[in-house]
C-alpha positions as CSV (number, residue, x, y, z in Angstrom):
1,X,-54.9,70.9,-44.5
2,X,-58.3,73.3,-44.5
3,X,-61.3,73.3,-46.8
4,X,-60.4,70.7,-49.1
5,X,-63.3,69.5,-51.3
6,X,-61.4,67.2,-53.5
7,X,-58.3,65.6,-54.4
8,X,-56.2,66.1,-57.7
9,X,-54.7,63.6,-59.7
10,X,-51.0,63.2,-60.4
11,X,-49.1,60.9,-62.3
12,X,-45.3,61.1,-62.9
13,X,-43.7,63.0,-66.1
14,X,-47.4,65.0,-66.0
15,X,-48.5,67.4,-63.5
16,X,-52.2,68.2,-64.2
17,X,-52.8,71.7,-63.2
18,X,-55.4,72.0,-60.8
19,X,-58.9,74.4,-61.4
20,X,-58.5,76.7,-58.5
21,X,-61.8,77.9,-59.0
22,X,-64.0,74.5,-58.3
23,X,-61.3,72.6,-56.3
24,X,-59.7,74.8,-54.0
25,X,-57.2,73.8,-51.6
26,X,-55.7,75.6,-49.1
27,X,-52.3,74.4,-47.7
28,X,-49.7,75.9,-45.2
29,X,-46.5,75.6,-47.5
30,X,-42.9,76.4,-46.7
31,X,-40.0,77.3,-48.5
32,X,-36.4,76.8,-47.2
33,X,-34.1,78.6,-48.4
34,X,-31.2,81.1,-47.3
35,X,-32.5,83.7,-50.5
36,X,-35.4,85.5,-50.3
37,X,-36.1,89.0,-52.0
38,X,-35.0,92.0,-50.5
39,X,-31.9,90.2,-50.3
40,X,-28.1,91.3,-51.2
41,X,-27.8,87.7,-51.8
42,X,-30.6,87.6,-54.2
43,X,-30.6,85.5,-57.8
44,X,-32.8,83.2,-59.6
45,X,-33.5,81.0,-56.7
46,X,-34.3,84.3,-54.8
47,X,-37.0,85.2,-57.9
48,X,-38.4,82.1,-58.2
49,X,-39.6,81.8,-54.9
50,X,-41.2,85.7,-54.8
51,X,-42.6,84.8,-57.6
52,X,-44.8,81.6,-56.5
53,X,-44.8,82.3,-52.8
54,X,-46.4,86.1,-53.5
55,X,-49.1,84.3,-55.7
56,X,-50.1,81.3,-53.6
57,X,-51.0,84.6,-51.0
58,X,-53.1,85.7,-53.8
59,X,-55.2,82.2,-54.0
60,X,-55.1,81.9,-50.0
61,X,-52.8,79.6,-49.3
62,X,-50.6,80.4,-46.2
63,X,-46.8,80.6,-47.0
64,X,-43.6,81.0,-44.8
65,X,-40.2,81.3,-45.7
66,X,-37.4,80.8,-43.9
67,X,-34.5,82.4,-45.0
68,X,-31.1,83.6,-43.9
69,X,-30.8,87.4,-42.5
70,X,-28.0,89.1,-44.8
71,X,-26.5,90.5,-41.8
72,X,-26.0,87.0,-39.3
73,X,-26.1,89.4,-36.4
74,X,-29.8,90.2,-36.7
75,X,-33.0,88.1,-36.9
76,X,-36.7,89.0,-37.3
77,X,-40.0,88.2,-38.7
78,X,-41.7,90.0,-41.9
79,X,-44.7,90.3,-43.3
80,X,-43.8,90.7,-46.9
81,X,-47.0,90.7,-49.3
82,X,-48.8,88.1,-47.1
83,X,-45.3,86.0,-47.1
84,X,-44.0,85.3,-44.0
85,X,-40.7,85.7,-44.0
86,X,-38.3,84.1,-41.0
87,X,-35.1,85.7,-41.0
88,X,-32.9,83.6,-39.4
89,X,-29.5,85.1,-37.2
90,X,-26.0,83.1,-37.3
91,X,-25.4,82.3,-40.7
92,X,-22.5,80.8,-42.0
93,X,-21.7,82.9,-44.8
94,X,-20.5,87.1,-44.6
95,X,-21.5,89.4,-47.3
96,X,-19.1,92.0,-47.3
97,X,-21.3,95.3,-48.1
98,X,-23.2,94.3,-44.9
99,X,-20.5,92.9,-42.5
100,X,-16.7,93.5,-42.2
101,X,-15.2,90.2,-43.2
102,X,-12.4,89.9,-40.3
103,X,-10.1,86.6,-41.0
104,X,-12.0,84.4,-38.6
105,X,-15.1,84.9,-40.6
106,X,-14.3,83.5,-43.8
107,X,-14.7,80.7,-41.6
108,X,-17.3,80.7,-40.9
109,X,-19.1,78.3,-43.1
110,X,-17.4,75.8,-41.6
111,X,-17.6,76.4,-37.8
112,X,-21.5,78.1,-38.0
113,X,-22.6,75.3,-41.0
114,X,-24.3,72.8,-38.6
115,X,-25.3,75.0,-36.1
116,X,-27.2,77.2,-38.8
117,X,-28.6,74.6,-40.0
118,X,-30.3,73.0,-36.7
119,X,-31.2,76.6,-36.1
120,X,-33.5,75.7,-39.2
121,X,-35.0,72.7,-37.6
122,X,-35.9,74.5,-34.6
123,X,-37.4,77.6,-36.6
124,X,-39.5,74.8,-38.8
125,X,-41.0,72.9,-35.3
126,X,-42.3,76.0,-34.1
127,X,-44.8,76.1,-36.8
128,X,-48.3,75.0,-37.0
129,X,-50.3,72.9,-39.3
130,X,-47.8,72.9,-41.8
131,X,-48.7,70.5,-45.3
132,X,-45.7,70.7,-47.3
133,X,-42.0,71.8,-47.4
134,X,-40.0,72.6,-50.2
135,X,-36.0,72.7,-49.8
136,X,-33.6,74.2,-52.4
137,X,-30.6,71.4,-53.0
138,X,-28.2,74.1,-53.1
139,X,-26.7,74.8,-49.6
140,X,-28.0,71.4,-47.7
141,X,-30.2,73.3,-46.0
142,X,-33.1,70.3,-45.2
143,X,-29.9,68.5,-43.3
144,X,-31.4,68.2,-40.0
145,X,-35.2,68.9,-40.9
146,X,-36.6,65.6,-39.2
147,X,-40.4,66.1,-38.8
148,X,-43.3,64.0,-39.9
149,X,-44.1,66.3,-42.9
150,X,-43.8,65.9,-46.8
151,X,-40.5,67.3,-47.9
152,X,-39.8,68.2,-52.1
153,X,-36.7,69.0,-53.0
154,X,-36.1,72.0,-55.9
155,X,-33.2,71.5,-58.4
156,X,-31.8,74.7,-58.6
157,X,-28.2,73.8,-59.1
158,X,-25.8,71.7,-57.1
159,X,-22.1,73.0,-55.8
160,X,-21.0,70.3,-56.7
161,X,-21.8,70.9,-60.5
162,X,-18.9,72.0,-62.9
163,X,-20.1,74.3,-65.2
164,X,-16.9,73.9,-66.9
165,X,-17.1,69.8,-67.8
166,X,-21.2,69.7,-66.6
167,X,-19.6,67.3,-64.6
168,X,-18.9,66.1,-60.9
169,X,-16.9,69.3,-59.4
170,X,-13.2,67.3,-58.2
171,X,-12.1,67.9,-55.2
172,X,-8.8,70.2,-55.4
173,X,-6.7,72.0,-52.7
174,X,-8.8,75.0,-53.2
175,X,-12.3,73.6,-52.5
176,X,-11.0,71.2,-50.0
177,X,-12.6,72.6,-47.0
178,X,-15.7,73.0,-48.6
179,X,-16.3,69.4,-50.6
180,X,-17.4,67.5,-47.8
181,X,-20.3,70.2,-47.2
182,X,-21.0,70.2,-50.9
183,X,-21.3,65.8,-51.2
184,X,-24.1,66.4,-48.1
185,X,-26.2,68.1,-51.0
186,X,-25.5,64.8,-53.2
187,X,-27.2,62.6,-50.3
188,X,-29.8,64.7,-49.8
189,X,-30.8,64.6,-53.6
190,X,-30.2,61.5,-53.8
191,X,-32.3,60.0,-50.9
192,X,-35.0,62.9,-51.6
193,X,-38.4,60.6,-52.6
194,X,-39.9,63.6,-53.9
195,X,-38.2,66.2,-56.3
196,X,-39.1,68.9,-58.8
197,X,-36.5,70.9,-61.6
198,X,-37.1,73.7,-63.5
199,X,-35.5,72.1,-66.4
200,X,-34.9,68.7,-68.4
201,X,-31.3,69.3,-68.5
202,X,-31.0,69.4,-64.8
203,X,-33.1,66.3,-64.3
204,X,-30.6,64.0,-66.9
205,X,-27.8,65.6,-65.1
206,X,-29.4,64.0,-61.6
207,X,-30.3,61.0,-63.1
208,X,-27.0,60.4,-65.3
209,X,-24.4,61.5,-62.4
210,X,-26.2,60.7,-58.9
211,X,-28.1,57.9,-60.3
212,X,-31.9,59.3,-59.0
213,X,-34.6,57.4,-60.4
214,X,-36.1,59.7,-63.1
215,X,-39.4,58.4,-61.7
216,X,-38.8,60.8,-58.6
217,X,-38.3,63.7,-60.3
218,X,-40.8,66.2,-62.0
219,X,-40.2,68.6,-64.2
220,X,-41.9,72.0,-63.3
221,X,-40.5,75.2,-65.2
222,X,-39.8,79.1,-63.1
223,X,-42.4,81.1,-63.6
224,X,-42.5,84.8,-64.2
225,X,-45.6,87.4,-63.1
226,X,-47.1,88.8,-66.0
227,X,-49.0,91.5,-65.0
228,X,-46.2,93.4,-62.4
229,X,-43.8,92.8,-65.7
230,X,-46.1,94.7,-67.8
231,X,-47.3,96.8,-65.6
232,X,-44.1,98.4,-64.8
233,X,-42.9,101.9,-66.2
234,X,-40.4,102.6,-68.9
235,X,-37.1,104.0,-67.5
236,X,-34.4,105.6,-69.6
237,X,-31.5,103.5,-68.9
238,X,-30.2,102.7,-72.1
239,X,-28.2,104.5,-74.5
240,X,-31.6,106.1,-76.7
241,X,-31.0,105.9,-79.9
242,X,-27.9,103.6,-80.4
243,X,-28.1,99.9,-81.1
244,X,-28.5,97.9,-77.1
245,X,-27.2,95.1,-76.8
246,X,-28.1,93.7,-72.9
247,X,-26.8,90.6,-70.8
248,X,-28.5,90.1,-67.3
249,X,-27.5,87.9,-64.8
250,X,-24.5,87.2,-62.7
251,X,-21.5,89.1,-64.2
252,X,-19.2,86.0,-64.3
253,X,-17.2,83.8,-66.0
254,X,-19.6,80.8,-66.6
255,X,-22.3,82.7,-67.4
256,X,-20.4,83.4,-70.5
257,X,-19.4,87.4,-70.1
258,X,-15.8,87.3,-71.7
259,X,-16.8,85.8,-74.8
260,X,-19.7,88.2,-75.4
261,X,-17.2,91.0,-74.5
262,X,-15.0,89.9,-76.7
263,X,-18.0,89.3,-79.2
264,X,-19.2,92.3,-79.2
265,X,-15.5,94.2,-79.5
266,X,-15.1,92.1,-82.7
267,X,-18.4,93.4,-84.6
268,X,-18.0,97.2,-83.3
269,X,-16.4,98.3,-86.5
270,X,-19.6,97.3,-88.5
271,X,-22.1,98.5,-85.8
272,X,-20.5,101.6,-84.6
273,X,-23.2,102.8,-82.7
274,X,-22.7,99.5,-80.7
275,X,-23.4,100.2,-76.8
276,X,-23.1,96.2,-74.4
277,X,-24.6,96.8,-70.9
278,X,-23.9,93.8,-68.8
279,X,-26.6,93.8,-65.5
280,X,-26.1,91.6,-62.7
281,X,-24.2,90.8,-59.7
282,X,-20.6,91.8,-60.0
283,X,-18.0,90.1,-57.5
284,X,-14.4,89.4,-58.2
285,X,-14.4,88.3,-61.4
286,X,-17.3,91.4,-62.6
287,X,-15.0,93.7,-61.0
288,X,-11.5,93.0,-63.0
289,X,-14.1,92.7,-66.4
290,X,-15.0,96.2,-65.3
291,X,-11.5,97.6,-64.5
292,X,-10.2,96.5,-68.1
293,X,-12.8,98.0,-69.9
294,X,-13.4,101.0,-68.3
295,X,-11.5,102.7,-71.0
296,X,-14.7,101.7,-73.3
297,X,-17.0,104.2,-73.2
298,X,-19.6,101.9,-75.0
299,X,-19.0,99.5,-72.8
300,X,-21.1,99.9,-69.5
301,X,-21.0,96.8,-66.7
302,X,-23.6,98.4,-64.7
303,X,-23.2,96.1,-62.2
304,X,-27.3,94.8,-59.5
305,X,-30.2,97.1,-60.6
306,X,-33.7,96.2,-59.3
307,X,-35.6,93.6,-60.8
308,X,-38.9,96.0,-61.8
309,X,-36.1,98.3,-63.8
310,X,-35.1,95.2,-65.8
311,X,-38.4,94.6,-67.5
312,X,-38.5,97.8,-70.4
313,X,-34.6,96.8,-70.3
314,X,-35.3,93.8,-71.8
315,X,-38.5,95.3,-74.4
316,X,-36.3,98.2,-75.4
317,X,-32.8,96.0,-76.0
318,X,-31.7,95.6,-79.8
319,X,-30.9,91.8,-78.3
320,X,-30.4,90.3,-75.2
321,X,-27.5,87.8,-74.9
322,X,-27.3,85.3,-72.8
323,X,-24.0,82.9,-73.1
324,X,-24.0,80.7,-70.4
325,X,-21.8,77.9,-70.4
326,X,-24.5,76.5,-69.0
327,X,-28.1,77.4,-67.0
328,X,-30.4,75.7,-65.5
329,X,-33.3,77.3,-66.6
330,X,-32.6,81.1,-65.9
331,X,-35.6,83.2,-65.2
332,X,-33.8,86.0,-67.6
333,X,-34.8,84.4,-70.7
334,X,-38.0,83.8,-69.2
335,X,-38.9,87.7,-68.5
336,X,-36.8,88.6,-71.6
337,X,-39.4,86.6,-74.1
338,X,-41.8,87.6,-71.8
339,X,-41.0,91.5,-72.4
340,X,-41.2,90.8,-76.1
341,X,-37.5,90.6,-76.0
342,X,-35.2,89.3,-79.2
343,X,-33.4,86.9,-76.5
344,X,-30.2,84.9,-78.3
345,X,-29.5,82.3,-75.7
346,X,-27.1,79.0,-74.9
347,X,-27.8,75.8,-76.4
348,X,-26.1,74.0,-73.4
349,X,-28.8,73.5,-70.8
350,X,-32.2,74.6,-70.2
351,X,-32.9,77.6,-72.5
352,X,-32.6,75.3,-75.4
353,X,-36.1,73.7,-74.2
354,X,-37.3,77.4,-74.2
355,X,-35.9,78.5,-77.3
356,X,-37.3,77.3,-80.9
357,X,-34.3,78.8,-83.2
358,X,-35.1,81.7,-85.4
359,X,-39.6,81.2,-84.4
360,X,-38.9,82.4,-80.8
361,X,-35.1,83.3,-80.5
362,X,-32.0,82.3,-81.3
363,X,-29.3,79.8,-80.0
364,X,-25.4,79.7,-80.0
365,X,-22.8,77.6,-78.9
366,X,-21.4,78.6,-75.5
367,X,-17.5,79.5,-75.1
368,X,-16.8,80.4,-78.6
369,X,-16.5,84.2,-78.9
370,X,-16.4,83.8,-83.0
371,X,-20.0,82.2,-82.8
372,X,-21.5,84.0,-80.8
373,X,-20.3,87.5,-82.6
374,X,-21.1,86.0,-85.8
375,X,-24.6,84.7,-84.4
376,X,-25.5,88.7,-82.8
377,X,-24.5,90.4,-86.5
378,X,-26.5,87.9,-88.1
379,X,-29.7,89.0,-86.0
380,X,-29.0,92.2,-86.0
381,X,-29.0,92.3,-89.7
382,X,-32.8,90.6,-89.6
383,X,-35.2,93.3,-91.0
384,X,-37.7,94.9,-89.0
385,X,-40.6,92.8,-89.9
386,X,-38.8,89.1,-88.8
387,X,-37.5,90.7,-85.3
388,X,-41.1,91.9,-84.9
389,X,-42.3,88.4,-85.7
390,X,-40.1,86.7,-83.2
391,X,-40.6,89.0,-80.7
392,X,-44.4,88.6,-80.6
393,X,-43.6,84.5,-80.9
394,X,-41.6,85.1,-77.7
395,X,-44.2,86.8,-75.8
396,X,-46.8,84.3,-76.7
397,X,-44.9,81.3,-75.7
398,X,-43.6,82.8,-72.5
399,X,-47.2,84.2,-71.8
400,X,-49.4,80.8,-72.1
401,X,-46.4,78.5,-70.9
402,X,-44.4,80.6,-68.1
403,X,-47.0,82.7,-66.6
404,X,-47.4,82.5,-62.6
405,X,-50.9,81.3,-62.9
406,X,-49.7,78.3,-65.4
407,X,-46.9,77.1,-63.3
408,X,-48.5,77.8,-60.1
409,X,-51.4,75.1,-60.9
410,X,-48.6,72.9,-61.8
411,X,-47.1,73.0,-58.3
412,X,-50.1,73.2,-56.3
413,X,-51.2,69.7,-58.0
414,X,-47.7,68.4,-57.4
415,X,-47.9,69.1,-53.8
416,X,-51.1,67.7,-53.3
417,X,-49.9,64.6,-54.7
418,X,-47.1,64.7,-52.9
419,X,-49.3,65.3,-49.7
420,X,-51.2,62.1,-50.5
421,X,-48.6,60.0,-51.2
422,X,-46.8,60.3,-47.9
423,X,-49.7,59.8,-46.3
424,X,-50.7,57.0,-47.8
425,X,-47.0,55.6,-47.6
426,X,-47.3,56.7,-43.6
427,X,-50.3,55.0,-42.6
């Protein structure tokens, strides 16, 4: 650790944000994790670590990544933004726009699972001066990190968390090969001394189903830049002049994409100038949505668009839907209330500790298609004045509670903590 005048204070269940300005502490951090933006892999975990690793450059810090190359062929180092990004070669995963996938390689996450990860381990020992570590739990990718160095574990999502029950995934013939990877993220959670989560929700989960001591785990919301968001320009994406209604995120099932389909196909007759744009990640399941409603010509699954373009999206949507079944605490409603969005999210996880129903959005039951259509006519029929309201309420509580600086603070003073705790428990 370099020029450290003084030490913050931490207690559990209340992360004091630090004053950079009088107590500034410089630490070499490191983020594993196999995401890192540009990435075709790239989602929320992906986001959230641009976002705080780009501004801890800003305040001096040093900050490596190590990440998985999306071509397992290649490896290299970057220089992204004062990040330093480690690429790492021989994963065990194949994206398909990147590398044929022959038979043997949708093997490969279980013959190259190990050995990527002790490639890891021997990436990590060749650094210097390193202070803290922070490990996603999805993926087990801290397996074989064994080095005398504080280690805090992010709760992103497990595998092993049905999105269906918000229970324990159960083992079935399909996942069969793959359960006994996912249980090594349970043990590593579960023996982790030190953990953060971007929402409540995820930290009961933890606590009720792997039976963590809440005591260990801090809760320590995504964060979202405010000045590149509003810094960016407007682009003419949507349909100008017709009523926008915009989903962003992972075009899947769980994230609730049939029923606001089939929402927004039951209220077309009263809003006729009705145009849905879903934004996101496709795969299998985006693809088929895409192929039975591609006789829909107000229907438009636009399938991954870049990040920046996303911003006057979300200002310039009518509403912006986000059904989940459930979510951790997505960084889309984030940038949405952020944007001055009108964001109508799930009540079943972590947007319901974002969202104040009807001040600074609105809420709906996930996996009921009736609902939710009945919940998007009812705010679409708001007058102008109470969207504008709600909008600005959105802004404001996303600005002063969100904001990289805010949540920033909050992690440096965790991590300091967490720095002088192991010490003190190492000594």
């Amino acid at each position: 650790m370099k020029g450290i005048s003084s030490f913050s204070t931490y207690s559990q269940n209340n992360v004091i944000s630090i004053d950079i300005e009088n107590n500034l502490m410089f630490m070499h951090i490191v983020y594993i994790c196999r995401e890192y933006i540009p990435t075709r892999r790239g989602g929320g975990i992906a986001s959230y670590l641009k976002e705080v690793a780009e501004y801890l450059v800003t305040l001096g810090h040093e900050v490596t990544v190590i990440a998985a190359s999306d071509d397992t062929r290649e490896e290299k180092i970057e220089i992204l933004n004062g990040v330093r990004v480690f690429r790492l070669s021989g994963g065990d995963f194949v994206i398909p726009s990147v590398e044929k996938t022959f038979l043997y390689r949708r093997f490969r996450t279980n013959y190259r699972y190990e050995s990527y990860r002790r490639r890891i381990f021997e990436c990590l020992k060749k650094l210097d001066n390193v202070d803290v570590i922070e490990v996603a739990d999805y993926g087990a990718e801290s397996l074989y990190v064994d080095i005398d160095v504080p280690i805090t574990m992010r709760l992103h999502t497990s595998s092993l968390f049905d999105l269906t029950t918000q229970s324990l995934r159960k083992r079935t013939l399909r996942n069969f090969w793959f359960y006994k990877k996912m249980l090594k993220e349970l043990d590593l959670i579960r023996t982790s001394q030190y953990i953060t989560s971007c929402s409540e929700s995820m930290q009961n989960w933890v606590v009720d189903n792997l039976g963590v001591d809440p005591k260990n785990i801090t809760v320590i919301r995504n964060p979202v830049n405010k000045n590149k968001l509003l810094s960016v320009e407007e682009e003419n994406i949507l349909s100008k002049g017709e009523l926008n209604l915009v989903y962003v995120g992972t075009i899947c099932e769980t994230k609730g994409c049939g029923e606001l389909v089939e929402a927004a196909k039951m209220i077309k007759t009263k809003y006729p100038n009705l145009h849905l744009w879903l934004f996101g990640k496709e795969g299998k399941w985006g693809v088929k949505l895409k192929e039975q409603n591609s006789h829909f010509d107000w229907i438009h699954v636009y399938g991954k668009i870049d990040r920046n373009l996303l911003f006057p999206i979300y200002r310039n949507a009518d509403l912006i839907c986000l059904p989940s079944w459930w979510d951790n605490m997505p960084m889309t409603c984030i940038e949405g209330m952020m944007s001055g969005g009108l964001v109508l999210g799930s009540n079943s996880g972590g947007m319901a500790e974002v969202i104040t129903e009807g001040i600074n959005g609105f809420l709906v039951h996930p996996k009921d298609s009736m609902a939710l259509a009945q919940a998007i006519a009812n705010i679409l029929s708001l007058n102008e004045k109470k969207k504008l309201e709600i909008r600005k309420a959105a802004k404001e509580e996303a600005v002063s509670s969100y904001s990289t600086e805010v949540i920033v603070g909050k992690l440096l003073s965790y991590y300091q903590w967490v720095i002088d705790d192991y010490r003190m428990s190492h000594s």
